[in-house]
N, C-alpha and C positions, 0 to 999 in steps of 0.2 A: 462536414468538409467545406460545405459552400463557405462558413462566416468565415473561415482560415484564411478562403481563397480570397474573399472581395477587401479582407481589411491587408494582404499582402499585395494585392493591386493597388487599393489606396497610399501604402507609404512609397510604390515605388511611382505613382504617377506624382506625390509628394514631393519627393528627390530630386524626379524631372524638373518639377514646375519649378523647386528651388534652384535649380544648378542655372537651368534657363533665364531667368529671370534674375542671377547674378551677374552670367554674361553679358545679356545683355543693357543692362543696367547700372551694374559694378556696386548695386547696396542689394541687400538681401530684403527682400518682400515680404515673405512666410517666413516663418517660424515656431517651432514645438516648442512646449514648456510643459511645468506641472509635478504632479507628484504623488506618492503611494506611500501605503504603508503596512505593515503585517503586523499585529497583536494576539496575546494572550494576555487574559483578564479571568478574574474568578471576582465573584459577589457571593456573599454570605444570605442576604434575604432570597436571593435566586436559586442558593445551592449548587451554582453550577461553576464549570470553567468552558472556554473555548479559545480557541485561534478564528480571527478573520482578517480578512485581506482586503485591500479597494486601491485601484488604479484611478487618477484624475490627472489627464490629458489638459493641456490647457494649449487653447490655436490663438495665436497672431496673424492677423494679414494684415497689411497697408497698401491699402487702395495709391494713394499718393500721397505728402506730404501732409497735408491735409486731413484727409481720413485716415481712420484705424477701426479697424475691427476685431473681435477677439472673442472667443467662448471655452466653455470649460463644460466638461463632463467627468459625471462620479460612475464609474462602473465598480460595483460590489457585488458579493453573494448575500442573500437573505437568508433566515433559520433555514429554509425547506432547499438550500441549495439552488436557488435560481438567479442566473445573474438578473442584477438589477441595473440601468441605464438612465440618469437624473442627469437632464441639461442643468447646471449650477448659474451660467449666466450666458447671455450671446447679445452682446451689444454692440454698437458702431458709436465711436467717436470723430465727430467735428472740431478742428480744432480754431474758433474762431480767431482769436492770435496768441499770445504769449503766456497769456494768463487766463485764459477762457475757453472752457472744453464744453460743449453741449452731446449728451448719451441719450442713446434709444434706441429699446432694447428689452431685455430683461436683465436685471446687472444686480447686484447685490447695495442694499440700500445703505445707503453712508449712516446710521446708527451707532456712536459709540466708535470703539477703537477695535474690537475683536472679531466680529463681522466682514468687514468691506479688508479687513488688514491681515490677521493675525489668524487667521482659525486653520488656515494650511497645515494639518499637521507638523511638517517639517520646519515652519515657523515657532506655532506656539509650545511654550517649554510643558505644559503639562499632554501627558495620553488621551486626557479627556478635558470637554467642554467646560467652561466655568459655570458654576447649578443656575445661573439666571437666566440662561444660554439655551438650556436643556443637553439633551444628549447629544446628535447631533451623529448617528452611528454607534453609539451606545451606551447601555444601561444606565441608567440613574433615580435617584429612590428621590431626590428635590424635586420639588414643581417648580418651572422653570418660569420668570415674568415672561420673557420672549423666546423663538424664535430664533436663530440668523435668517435677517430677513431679507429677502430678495423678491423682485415682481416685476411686472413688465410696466413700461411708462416712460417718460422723457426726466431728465434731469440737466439740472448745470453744475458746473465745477466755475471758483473766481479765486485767482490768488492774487492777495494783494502782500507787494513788498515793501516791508516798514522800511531795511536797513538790510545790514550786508550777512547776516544770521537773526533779521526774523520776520516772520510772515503771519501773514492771515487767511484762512483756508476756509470757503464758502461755498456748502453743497446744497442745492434745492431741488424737489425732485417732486413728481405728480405722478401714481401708480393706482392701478384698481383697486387696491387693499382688501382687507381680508371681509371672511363670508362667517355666518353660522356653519357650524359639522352641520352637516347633511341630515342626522336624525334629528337636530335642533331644528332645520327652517324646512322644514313640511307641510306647517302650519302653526298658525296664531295660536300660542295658549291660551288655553281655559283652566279657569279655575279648578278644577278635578286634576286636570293635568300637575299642575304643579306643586296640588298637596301629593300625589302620587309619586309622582318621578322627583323632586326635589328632595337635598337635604337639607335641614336646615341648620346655619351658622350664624352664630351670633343672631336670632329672631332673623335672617334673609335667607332667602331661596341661593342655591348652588349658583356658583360664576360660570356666567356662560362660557362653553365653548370654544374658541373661534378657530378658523381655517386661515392659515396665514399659507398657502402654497400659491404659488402662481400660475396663474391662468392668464389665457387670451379672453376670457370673458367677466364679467362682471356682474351683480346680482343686483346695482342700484344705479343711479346716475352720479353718484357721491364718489370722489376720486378722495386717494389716502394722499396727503400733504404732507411735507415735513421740510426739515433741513439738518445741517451742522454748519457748527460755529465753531472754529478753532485755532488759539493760538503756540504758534509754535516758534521758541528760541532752539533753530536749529545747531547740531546737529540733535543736541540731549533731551529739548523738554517740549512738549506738547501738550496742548489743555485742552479738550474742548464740551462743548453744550450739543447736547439731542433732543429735536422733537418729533413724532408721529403723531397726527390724530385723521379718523377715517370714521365714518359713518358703514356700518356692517350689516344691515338688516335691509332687508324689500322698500320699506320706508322710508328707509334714511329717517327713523326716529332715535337708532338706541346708535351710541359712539363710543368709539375705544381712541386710548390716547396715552403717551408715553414721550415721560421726557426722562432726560439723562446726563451724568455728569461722567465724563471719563479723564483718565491721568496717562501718561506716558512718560516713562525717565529714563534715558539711556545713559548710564557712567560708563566711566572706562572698565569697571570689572563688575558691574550689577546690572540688572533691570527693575523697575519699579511698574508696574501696573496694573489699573484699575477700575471701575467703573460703577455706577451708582443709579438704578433705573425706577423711578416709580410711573405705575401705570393705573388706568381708571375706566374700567369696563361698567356700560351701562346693560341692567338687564332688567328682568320683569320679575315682580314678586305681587303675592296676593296680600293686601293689607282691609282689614272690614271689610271684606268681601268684593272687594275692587281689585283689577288688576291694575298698579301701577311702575314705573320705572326708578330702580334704585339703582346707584353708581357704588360698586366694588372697588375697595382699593386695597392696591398693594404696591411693597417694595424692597430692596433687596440692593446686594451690592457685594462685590466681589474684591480681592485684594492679592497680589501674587507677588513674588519676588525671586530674585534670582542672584545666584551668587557665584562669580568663577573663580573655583577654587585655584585654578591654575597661574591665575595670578599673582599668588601669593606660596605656592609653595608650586616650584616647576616641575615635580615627581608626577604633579595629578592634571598636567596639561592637557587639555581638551575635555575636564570632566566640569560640571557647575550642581549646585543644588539646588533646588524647590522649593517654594513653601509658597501655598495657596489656602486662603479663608474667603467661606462665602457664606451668603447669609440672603433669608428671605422671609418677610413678615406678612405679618394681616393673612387672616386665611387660608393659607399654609404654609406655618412657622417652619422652619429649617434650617441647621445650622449644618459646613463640613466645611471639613480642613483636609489638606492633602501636601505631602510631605514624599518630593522624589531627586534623584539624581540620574542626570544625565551625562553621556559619555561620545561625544562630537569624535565622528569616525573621519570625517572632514568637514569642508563648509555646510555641506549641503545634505549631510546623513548623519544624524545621529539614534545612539540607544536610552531608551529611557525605560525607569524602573520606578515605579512608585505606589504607592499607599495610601488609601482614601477612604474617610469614617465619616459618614453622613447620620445625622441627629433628627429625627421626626419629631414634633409636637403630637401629632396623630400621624398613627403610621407606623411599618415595620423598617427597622432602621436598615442600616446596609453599612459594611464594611468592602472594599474590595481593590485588590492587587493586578498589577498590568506589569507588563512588560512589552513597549513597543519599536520596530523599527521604523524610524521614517527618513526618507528619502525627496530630495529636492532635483527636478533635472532642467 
């Protein structure tokens, strides 16, 4: 009874602070956003089916003109039924003038176009995550190059205006970056160790690891770098370039690093997009009896499209269809394609139904069907 009560205190001291703060003011301050969604899924390598649910709350405040602040939380149920509660970002914005925004915070790392943009379910046209992506809430039989990545740290935003539809889009940003799993950095391998617990591929020891979750703390003195680079002929085409690279070990000897190409097409009755990531993890292997450092590589890329049927025959207004191909090499080869149709209940909710056949090189493959509602408020 208690969490009923203090989150029915919370919207209506919410309400207050909004109604207050428009009177007095005459612009609004606060503001809710965000969005949920309910599904039913089955997989064939799982054997299973379920429904699950997740609410994601998104807060605005503005401090003043100037400032902005903003956070987002995923509230979901886990298998064993227990809500789960993941801050997703809480950052403040500077806005130094026109074209120049300084964040800090924990904020979702401008990587690519599906990440920082697209991954709101009520956004992106498929149920699930693209396989490079990983799951992201659920099941997937691909090994994923990344993450959506998000971390605490400072960044800048610079737009520069070529002309009257087109721009240049400049994200930099300095974050703790990612650690060894926990059973990986306990200690220094030895050689025992990783004739033991390694598999071997291709003559090298298994790819490490890493922890890409966000913390307030850090495990080295080595900050994760990166940016994007992107040009866009507004309103339709957007192009841009991805780099990460971070030093992830006690020593700041072994580095992970990831760059990236992404696409964006908007027509009047399509979508086109895509993205392209190769990545280079360094880890330890036993060679003549030495331990030394060998860099793993991999890469992968995604491709989707979208088509509104409604614009071409007005019987099926508000329906469009799917089609997504992904692909990931070196290491853990994988191919899936995914083929769905959606049915836009309004702007901001639609249903989607779709079909997804994932291919292992090694590995038990996976077939599996969704049906989701999502919702935008």
């Amino acid at each position: 009874m208690f969490i009923p009560r203090v989150i029915a205190g919370l919207s209506s001291l919410l309400l207050f602070q909004s109604s207050f703060v428009l009177s007095s003011t005459e612009r609004p301050r606060f503001a809710l956003g965000g969005y949920g969604d309910v599904k039913y899924e089955t997989s064939e390598s799982k054997d299973s089916s379920a429904y699950s649910a997740r609410f994601v709350p998104i807060f605005l405040f503005s401090l003043n003109e100037k400032i902005h602040v903003e956070a987002e939380t995923e509230i979901s149920l886990n298998e064993e039924g227990e809500t789960e509660i993941e801050l997703e970002y809480a950052d403040l914005h500077y806005f130094l003038d026109d074209t120049t925004t300084i964040t800090a915070g924990k904020f979702l790392i401008p990587f690519g176009q599906f990440g920082p943009n697209i991954h709101p379910s009520w956004i992106s046209r498929s149920p699930w995550t693209p396989g490079i992506y990983g799951s992201h809430g659920s099941s997937q039989a691909m090994e994923a190059l990344l993450p959506i990545l998000s971390d605490v740290g400072v960044a800048v935003q610079k737009t520069i205006v070529l002309g009257d539809h087109q721009k240049i889009f400049i994200d930099l940003y300095s974050t703790n970056g990612p650690r060894t799993e926990a059973d990986e950095h306990t200690e220094e391998p030895i050689e025992d160790e990783l004739s033991d617990h390694s598999e071997e591929e291709e003559g090298h020891a298994e790819i490490p690891e890493l922890a890409f979750e966000a913390t307030n703390g850090d495990n080295n003195k080595g900050k994760a770098t990166g940016g994007r680079v992107a040009y866009a002929m507004l309103p339709g085409i957007e192009i841009g370039a991805s780099y990460y690279s971070a030093s992830y070990d006690d020593d700041e000897e072994l580095d992970f690093t990831a760059q990236g190409i992404d696409i964006n097409v908007i027509g009047s009755y399509y979508l086109l997009r895509g993205e392209y990531i190769a990545t280079e993890t360094d880890g330890l292997e036993e060679e003549d009896g030495e331990i030394e450092t060998h860099t793993f590589k991999r890469d992968g890329w995604y491709l989707q499209s979208t088509f509104q049927t409604g614009k071409f025959w007005p019987s099926l207004a508000g329906t469009e269809l799917v089609f997504e191909y992904a692909e990931t090499n070196k290491l853990a080869e994988a191919s899936r394609w995914m083929v769905g149709v959606n049915y836009w209940l309004d702007a901001r909710s639609v249903i989607k139904i779709a079909y997804d056949d994932t291919d292992l090189v090694e590995g038990e493959d996976d077939q599996r069907f969704a049906v989701q509602l999502s919702y935008g408020f």
